[in-house]
C-alpha positions in Angstrom: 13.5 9.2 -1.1 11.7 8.5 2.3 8.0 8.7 3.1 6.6 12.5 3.5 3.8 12.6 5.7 1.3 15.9 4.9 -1.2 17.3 7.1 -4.4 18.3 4.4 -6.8 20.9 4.9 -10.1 19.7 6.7 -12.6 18.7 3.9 -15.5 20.1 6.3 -14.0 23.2 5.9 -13.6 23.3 2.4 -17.2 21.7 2.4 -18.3 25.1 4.0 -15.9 27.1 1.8 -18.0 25.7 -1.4 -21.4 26.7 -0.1 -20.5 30.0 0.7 -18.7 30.2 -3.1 -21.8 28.4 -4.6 -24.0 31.1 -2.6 -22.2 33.8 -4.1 -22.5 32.1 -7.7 -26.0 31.9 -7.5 -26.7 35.5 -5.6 -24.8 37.1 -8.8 -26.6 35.3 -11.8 -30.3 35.7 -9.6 -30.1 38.5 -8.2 -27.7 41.0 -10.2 -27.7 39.3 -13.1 -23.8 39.5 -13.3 -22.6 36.7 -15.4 -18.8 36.7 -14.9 -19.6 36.2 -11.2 -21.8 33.3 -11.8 -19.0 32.0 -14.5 -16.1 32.7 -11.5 -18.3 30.7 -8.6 -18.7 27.9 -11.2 -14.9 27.2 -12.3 -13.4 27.7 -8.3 -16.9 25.5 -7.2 -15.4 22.9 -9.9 -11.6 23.0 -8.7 -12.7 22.8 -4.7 -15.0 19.6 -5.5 -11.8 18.1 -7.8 -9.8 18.8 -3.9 -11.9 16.4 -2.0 -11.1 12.7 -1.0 -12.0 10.3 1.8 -9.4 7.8 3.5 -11.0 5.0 5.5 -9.4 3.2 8.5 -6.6 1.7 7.7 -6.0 3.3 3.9 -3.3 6.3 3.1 -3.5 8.5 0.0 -0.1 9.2 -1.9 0.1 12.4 -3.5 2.0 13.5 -6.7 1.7 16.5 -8.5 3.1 16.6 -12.2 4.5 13.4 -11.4 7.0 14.8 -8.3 5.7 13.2 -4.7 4.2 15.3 -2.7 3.3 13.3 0.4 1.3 10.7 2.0 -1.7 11.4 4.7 -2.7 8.4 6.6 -5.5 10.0 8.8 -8.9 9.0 8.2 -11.5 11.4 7.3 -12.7 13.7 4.8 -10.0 16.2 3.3 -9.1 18.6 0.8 -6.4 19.0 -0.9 -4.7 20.8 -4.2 -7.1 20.3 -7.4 -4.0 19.2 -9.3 -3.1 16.6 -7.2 -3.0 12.8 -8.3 -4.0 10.4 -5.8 -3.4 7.0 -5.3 -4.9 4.6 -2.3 -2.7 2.4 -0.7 -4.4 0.4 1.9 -2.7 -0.3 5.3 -4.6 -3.5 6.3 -3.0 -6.6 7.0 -3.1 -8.9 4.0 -2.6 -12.9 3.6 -1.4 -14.8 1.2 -1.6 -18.3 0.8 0.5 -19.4 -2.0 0.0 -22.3 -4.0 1.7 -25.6 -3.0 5.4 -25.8 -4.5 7.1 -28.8 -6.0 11.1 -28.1 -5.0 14.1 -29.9 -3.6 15.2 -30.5 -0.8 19.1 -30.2 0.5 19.6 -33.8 -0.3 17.5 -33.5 -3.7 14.4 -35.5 -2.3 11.2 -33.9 -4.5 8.5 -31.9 -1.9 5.7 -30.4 -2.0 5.5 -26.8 0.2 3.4 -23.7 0.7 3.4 -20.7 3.5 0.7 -18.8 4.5 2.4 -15.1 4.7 0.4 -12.3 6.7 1.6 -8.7 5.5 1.2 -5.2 5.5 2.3 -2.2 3.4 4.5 -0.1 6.3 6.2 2.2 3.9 3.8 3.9 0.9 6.3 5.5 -1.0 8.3 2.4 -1.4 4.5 0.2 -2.1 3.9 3.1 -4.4 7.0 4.2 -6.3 9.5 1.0 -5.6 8.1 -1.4 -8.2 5.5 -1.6 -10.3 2.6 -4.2 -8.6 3.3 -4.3 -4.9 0.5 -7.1 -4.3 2.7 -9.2 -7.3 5.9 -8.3 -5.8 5.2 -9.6 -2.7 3.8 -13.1 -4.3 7.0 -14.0 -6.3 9.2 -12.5 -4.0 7.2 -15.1 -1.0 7.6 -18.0 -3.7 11.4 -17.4 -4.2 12.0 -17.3 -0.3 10.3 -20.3 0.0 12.3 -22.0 -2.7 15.5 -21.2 -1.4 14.3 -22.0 1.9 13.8 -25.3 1.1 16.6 -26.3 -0.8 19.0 -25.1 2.2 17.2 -28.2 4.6 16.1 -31.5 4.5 12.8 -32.7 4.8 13.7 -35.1 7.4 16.3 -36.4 8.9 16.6 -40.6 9.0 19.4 -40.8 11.0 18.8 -40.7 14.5 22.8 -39.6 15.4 22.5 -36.6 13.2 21.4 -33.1 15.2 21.2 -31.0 11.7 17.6 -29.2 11.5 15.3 -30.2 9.0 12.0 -29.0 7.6 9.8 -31.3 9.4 11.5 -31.1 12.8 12.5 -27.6 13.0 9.8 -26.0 12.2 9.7 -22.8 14.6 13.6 -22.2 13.6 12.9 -22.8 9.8 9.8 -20.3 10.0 12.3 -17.5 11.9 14.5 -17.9 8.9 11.5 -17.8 6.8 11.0 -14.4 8.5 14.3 -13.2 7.9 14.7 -13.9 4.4 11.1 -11.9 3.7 12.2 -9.4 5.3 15.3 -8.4 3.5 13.7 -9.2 0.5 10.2 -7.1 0.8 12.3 -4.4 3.0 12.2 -2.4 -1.3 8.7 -2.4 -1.3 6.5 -2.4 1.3 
């Protein structure tokens, strides 16, 4: 399934919707004493409140109801939306992560020590939200495996001045495209 992007109801609106509904509540119990009114306001007062959420730049808002998706809204603002709803925030903002320094081996077997400072951001929130479990852990292990496989593929060096085969240490902009290219293809599932 691919990313559904719903238009909610403004939530300044439905702010003045719940005033006018409160104002009826209260006109019923104070001034004709009816109690079913004042009951009614209170319940559809409840269920309009339970419709309101807030999405700050940069920060979408999946919606599910009864566990089928329903949509994402990316706008920022104040909104309304079905009661029934269940909401979960996904934020859009670019993200690093710095993982820890790596003991592998390289082509030739010689021990190394490597790292990679990976800035990301969720593009797709259905996949972030439905695709696996922990998008934030995903994209960790998934960053550590490139990098392992990465490194195994080169050399750290090359010691022989007649050979023109790229290596970690001299190739560093054509290593880091292929860096690039593995991440992608294996984070294209999830974010």
């Amino acid at each position: 399934m691919n990313e559904k992007i719903i238009k909610p109801i403004n939530g300044y609106l439905m702010l003045i919707v719940l005033v006018i509904i409160l104002g009826i509540g209260a006109y019923g119990f104070l001034i004709l004493d009816w109690i079913v009114l004042t009951g009614l306001g209170v319940v559809v007062g409840f269920l309009i409140v339970k419709g309101f959420y807030m999405i700050y730049p940069n920060g979408s808002m999946v919606m599910t109801l009864f566990g089928s998706y329903q949509g994402t809204t990316k706008e920022t603002g104040l909104f309304w939306t079905n009661p029934l709803y269940a909401r979960q925030r996904i934020s859009l903002r670019a993200r690093n992560f710095d993982s820890d320094r790596l003991k592998v081996n390289d082509k030739i077997g010689n021990p190394i020590l490597i790292s990679v400072i990976l800035v990301w951001r969720v593009k797709h929130t259905f996949k972030a939200a439905f695709e696996v479990d922990l998008y934030e852990s995903f994209v960790k292990v998934q960053t550590d495996a490139a990098v392992r496989k990465l490194a195994s593929q080169h050399s750290y060096d090359n010691f022989d001045d007649d050979q023109t085969e790229l290596t970690l240490r001299s190739g560093v902009q054509d290593v880091n495209d292929s860096l690039e290219v593995e991440l992608a293809e294996r984070l294209a599932i999830a974010v």
